[in-house]
C-alpha positions as CSV (number, residue, x, y, z in Angstrom):
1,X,192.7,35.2,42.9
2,X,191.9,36.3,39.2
3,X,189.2,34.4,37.6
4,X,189.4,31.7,34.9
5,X,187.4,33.3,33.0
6,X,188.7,36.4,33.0
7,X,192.2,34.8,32.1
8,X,190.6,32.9,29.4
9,X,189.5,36.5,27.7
10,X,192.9,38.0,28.5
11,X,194.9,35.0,26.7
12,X,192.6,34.7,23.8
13,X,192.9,38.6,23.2
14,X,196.9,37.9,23.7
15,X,196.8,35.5,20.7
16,X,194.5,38.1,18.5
17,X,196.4,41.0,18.8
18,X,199.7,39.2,18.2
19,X,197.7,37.5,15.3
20,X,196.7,41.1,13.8
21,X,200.3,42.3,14.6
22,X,201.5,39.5,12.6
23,X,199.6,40.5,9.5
24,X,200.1,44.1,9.5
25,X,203.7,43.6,9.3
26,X,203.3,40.8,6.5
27,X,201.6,43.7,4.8
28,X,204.7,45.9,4.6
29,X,206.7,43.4,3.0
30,X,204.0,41.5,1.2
31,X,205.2,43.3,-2.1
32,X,208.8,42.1,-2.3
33,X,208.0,39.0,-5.0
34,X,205.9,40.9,-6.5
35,X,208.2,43.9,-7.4
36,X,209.5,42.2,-10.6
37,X,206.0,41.6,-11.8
38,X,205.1,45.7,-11.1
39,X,208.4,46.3,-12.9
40,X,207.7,44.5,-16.2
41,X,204.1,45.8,-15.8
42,X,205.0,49.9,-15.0
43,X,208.4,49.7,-16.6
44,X,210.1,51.1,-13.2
45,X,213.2,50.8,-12.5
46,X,215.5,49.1,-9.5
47,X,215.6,52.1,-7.8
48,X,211.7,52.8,-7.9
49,X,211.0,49.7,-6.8
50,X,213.2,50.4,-3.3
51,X,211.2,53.6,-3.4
52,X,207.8,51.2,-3.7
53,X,209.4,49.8,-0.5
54,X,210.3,52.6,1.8
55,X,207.4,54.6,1.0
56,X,205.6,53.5,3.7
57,X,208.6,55.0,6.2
58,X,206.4,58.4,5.5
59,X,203.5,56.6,7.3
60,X,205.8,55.2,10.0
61,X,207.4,58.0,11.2
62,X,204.1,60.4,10.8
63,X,202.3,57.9,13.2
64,X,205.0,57.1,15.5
65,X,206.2,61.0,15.6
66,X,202.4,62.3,15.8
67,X,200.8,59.9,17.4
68,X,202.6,57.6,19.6
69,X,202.1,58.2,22.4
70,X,198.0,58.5,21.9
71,X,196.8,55.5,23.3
72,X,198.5,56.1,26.8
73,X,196.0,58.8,26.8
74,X,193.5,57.9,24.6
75,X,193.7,54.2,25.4
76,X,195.0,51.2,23.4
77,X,191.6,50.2,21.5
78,X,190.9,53.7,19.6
79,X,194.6,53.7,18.0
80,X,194.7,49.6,17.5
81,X,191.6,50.3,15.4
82,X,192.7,53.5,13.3
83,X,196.0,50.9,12.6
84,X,193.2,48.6,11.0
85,X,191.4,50.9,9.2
86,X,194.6,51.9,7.9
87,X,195.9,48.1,6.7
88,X,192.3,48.2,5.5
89,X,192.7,51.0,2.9
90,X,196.4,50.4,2.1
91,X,195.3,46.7,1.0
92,X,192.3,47.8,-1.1
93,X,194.5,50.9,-2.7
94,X,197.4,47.8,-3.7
95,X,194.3,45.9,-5.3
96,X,193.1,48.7,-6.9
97,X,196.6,49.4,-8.8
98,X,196.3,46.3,-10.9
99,X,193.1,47.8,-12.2
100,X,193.9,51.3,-12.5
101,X,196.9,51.2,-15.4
102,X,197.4,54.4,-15.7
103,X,197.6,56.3,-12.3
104,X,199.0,52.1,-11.3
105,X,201.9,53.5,-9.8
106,X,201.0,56.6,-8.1
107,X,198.3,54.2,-6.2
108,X,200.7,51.6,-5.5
109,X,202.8,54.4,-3.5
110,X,199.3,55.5,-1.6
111,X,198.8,52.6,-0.7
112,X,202.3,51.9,0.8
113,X,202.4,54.9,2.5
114,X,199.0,53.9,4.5
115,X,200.7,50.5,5.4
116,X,203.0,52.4,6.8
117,X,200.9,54.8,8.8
118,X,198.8,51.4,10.2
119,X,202.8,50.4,11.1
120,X,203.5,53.6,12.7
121,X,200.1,53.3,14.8
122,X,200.3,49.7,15.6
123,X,203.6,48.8,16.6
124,X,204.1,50.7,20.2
125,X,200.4,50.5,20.9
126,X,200.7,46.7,20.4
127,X,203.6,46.4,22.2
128,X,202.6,47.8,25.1
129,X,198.7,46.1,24.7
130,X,200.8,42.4,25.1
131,X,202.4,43.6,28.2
132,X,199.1,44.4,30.0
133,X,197.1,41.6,28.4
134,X,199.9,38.6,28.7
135,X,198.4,36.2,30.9
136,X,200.2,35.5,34.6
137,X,202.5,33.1,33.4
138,X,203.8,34.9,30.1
139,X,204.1,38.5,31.7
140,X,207.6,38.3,31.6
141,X,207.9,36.7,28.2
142,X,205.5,39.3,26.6
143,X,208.2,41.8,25.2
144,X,209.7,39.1,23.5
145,X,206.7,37.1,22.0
146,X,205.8,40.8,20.4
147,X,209.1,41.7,19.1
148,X,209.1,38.1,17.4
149,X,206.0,37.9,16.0
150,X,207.1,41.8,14.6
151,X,210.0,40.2,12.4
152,X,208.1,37.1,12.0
153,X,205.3,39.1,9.8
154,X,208.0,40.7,8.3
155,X,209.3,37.5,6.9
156,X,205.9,35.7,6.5
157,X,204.7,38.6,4.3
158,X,207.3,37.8,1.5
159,X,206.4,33.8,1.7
160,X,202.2,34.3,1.5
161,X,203.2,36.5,-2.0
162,X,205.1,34.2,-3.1
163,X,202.6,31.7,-2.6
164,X,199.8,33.1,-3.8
165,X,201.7,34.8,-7.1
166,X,202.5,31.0,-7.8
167,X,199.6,29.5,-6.9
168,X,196.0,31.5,-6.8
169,X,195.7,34.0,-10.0
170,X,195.4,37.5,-10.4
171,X,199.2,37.0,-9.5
172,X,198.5,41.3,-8.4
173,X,195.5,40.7,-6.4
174,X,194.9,37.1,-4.7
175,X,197.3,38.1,-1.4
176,X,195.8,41.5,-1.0
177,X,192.3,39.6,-0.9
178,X,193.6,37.5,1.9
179,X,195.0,40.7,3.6
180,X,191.3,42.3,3.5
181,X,189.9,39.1,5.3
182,X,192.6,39.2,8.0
183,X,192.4,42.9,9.0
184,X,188.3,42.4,8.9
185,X,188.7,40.1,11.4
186,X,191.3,42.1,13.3
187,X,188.6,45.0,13.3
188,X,186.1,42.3,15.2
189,X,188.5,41.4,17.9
190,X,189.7,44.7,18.8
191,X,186.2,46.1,19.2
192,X,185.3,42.9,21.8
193,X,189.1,43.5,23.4
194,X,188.9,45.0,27.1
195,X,190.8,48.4,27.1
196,X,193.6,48.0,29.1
197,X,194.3,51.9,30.2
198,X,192.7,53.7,33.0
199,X,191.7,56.3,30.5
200,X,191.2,59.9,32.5
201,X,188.0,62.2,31.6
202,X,188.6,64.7,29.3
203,X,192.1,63.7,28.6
204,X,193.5,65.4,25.6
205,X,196.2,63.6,23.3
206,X,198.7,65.8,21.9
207,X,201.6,65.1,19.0
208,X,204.5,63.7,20.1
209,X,207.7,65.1,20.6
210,X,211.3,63.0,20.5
211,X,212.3,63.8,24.5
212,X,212.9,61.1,26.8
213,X,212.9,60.3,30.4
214,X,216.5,61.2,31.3
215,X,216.0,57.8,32.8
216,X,215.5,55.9,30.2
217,X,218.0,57.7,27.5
218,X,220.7,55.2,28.5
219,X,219.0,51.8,28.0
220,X,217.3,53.8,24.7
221,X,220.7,54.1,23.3
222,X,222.1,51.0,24.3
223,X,219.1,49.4,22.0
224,X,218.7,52.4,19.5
225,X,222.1,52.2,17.4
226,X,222.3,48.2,17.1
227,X,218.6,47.9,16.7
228,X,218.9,50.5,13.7
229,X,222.0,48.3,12.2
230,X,220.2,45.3,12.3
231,X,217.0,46.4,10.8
232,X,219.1,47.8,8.3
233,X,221.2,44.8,7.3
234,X,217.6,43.0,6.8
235,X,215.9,45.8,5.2
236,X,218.2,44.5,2.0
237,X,216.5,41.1,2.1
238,X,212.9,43.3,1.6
239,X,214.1,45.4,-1.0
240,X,216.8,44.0,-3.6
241,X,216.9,40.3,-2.5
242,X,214.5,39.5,-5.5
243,X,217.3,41.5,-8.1
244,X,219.8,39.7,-6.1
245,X,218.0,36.1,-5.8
246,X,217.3,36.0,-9.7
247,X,221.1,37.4,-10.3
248,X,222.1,33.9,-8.6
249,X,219.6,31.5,-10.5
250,X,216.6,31.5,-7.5
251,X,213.8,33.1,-9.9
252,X,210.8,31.2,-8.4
253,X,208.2,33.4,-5.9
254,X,207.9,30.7,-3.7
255,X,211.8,29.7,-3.4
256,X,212.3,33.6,-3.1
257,X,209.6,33.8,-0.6
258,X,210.8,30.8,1.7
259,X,214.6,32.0,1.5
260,X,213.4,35.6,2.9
261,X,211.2,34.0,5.7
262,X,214.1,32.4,6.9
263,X,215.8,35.1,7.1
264,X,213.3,36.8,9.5
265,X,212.6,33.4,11.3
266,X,216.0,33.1,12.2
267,X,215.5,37.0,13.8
268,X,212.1,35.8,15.3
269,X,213.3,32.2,17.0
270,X,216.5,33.9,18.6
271,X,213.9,36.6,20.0
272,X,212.5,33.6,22.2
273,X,215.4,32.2,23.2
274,X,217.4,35.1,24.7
275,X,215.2,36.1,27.4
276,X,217.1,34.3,30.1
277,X,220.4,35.4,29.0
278,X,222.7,38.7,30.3
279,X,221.7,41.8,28.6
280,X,224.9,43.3,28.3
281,X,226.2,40.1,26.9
282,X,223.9,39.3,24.4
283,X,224.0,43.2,22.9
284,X,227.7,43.0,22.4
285,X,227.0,39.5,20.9
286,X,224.8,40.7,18.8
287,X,226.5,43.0,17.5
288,X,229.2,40.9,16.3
289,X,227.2,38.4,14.8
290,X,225.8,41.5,12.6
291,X,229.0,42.7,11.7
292,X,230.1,39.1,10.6
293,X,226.5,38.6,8.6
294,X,227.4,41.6,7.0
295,X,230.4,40.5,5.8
296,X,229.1,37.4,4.4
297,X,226.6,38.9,2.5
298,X,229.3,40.5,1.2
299,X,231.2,37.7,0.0
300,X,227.7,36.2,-1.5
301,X,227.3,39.2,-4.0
302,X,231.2,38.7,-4.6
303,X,230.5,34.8,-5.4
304,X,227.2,35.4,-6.8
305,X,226.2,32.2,-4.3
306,X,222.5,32.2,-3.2
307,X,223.8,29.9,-0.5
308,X,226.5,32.0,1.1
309,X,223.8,35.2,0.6
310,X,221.0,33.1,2.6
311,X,223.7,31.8,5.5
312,X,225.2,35.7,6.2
313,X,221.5,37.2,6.3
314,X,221.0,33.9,8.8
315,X,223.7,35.1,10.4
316,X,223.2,38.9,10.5
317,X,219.5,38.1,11.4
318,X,220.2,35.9,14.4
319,X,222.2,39.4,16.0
320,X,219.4,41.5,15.2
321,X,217.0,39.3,16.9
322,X,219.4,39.6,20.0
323,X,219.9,43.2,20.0
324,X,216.2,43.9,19.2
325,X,214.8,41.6,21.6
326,X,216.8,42.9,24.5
327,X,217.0,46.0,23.4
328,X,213.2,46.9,23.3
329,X,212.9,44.4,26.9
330,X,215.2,46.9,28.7
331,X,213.9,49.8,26.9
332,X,210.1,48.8,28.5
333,X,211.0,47.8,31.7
334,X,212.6,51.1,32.3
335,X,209.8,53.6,31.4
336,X,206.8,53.8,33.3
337,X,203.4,52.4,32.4
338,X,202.1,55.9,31.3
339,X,205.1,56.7,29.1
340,X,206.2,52.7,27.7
341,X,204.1,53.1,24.4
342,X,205.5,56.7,23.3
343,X,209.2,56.0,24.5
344,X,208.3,52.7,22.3
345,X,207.3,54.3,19.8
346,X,210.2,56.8,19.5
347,X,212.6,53.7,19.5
348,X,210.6,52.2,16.6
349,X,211.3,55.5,14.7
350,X,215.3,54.6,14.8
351,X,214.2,51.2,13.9
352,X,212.2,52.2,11.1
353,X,214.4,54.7,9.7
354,X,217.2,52.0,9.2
355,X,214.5,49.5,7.8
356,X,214.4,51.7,5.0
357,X,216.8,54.5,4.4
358,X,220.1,52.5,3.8
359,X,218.1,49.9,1.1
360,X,217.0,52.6,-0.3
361,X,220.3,54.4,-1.0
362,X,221.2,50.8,-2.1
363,X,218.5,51.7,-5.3
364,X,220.1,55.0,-5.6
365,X,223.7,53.6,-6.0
366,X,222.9,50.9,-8.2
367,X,221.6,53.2,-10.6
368,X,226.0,54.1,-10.9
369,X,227.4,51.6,-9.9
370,X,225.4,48.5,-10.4
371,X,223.6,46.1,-7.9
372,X,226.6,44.1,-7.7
373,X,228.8,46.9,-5.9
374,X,226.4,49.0,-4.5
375,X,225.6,46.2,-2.6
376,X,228.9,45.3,-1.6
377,X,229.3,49.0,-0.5
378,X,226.4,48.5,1.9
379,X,227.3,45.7,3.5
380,X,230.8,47.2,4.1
381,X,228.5,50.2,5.9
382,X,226.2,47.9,8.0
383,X,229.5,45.9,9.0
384,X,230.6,49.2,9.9
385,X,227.6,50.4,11.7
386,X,227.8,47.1,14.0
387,X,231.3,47.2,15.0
388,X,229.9,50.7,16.0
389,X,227.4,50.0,18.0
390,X,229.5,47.2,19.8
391,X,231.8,49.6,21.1
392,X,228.9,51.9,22.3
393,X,227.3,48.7,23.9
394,X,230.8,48.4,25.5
395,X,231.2,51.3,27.0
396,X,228.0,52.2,28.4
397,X,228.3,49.0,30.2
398,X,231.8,50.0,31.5
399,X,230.3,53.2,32.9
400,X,226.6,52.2,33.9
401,X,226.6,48.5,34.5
402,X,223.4,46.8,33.0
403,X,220.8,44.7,34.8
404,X,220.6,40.7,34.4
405,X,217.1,41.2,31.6
């Protein structure tokens, strides 16, 4: 029988860890409301500022390339802490920009590149850190509470801007503040947290490399290609949505803020409620609920309609949550303990890589074409990219029929 007290410590430590999870991905997306405030500051352009964005995809995929599969050999506190110390200095190097003038920019992409390496470290150590501390009667609920509060922080970043910007001056500097406070107190709990790896004398880490468990490479793809898509379709809410919002009359932070959190929340409340339902079901459903987002959002940049824009990435959001959620449950519960946070890691690479490449070849293309049909063009491509990974869904359940999870 396991001690109260000891499930007391493991549920508190639960709540902690998904607390500093939260915050280090509000830290990625932290800078969306404040983009148009950079630009008229440094005079960038649209396309810089989805550069601003995705330069923390350098971080990512160095830590989740190099490193991720460290703490299944290392344990889960020493990386959980170097992902601190990283938000840390990322945070401090954003403060800094609005200080420094005239290396401003150069900083600004410094310190999103170390956001991105606190990402990269963070996000499969974490993951696999809630499975072993989830209390009894959440085990099974763990994957899911992680990936939700992981788009949760992604939408909760751009709301805490917005706030802040509107209400506690410097406009540059008051979130970054709060930021510092959060990840000092993430520091604190992570060095009182229990390591939860039987770590093995002597045990050398080495960097990672991309093969798989022939075991696991089928559940890996079945979450790989509509988890990309559906990081994508959002990864345009992070990096034009404020061109886009202002284009359709919504110029206030705090209106721009609470339209992007519901975008993620939608992501982050259908992450909780799919648990009980049929994998293989809710992936090809998924799927076609990001294919049909996508094609509103279209029709929103067609209309210029702030409504129709917030109801497809509703939409599109709602499938990612589905295919994500499920998606990273199967992947887990099909790798063994010693290998879940580097085959994790590997499938937040794809993730990452569709966060961020696609918006920023939305930057790129506007620079032609304009906002207005580069973005149109991109949501053609993410409609595209879902239908595609509904027919791979299909018939890899045809051929290799998928469990109940």
């Amino acid at each position: 029988m396991t001690h109260p007290d000891r499930n007391y410590r493991k549920i508190t430590f639960f709540i902690g860890i998904s607390f500093i999870y939260l915050m280090i991905m509000s830290a990625t997306t932290v800078p969306t409301p404040l983009y148009p405030i950079y630009q008229a500051k440094m005079h960038f352009s649209l396309f810089m500022g989805t550069v601003i964005f995705a330069t923390y995809i350098l971080g990512v995929l160095l830590a989740l390339l190099g490193f991720g599969r460290w703490s299944d050999v290392v344990g889960r506190r020493p990386v959980l802490i170097a992902a601190v110390f990283a938000a840390l200095l990322s945070s401090a190097l954003m403060l800094l920009s609005d200080f420094l003038s005239e290396v401003a920019l150069p900083v600004l992409l410094l310190g999103r590149f170390f956001v991105g390496l606190a990402v990269g470290l963070f996000v499969g150590t974490a993951t696999a850190t809630l499975v072993e501390l989830a209390p009894s009667r959440l085990k099974d609920k763990s994957t899911f509470i992680s990936t939700a509060v992981n788009v949760l922080g992604l939408g909760f970043g751009p709301l805490l801007a917005g706030i802040m910007v509107e209400h506690v001056p410097p406009q540059l500097q008051s979130v970054f503040w709060v930021l510092l406070a959060c990840f000092g107190l993430g520091l604190l709990i992570i060095w009182r947290m229990p390591e939860t790896v039987n770590v093995k004398p002597g045990a050398r880490p080495h960097m990672q490399h991309l093969a798989l468990p022939s075991n696991v490479r089928p559940a890996f793809l079945q979450a790989a290609i509509p988890g990309f898509t559906g990081f994508a379709a959002v990864g345009l809410f992070g990096a034009v949505s404020p061109d886009l919002l202002n284009r359709m009359g919504i110029s206030d932070p705090v209106e721009q803020g609470w339209i992007v959190f519901l975008v993620f929340a939608a992501s982050g409340a259908t992450q909780l409620l799919v648990k009980p339902m049929p994998l293989a079901r809710t992936m090809q459903a998924g799927c076609v609920l990001l294919a049909v987002g996508a094609l509103i959002i279209m029709l929103a940049v067609i209309r210029d309609s702030w409504t129709m824009l917030l109801a497809g990435g509703i939409v599109a959001s709602v499938g990612w949550g589905a295919v994500f959620a499920k998606g990273v449950a199967h992947v887990s519960e099909s790798v063994a303990v010693a290998e879940r946070a580097g085959v994790t890691s590997a499938l937040f690479v794809c993730f990452y890589i569709g966060l961020t490449a696609p918006a920023v070849g939305v930057g790129a293309a506007a620079l032609k074409w304009g906002l207005t049909d580069a973005t149109i063009a991109f949501a053609l491509l993410m409609a595209t990219l879902a239908i595609a990974a509904l027919i791979v869904n299909l018939k890899l359940h045809d051929s290799r029929p998928l469990g109940p999870n």
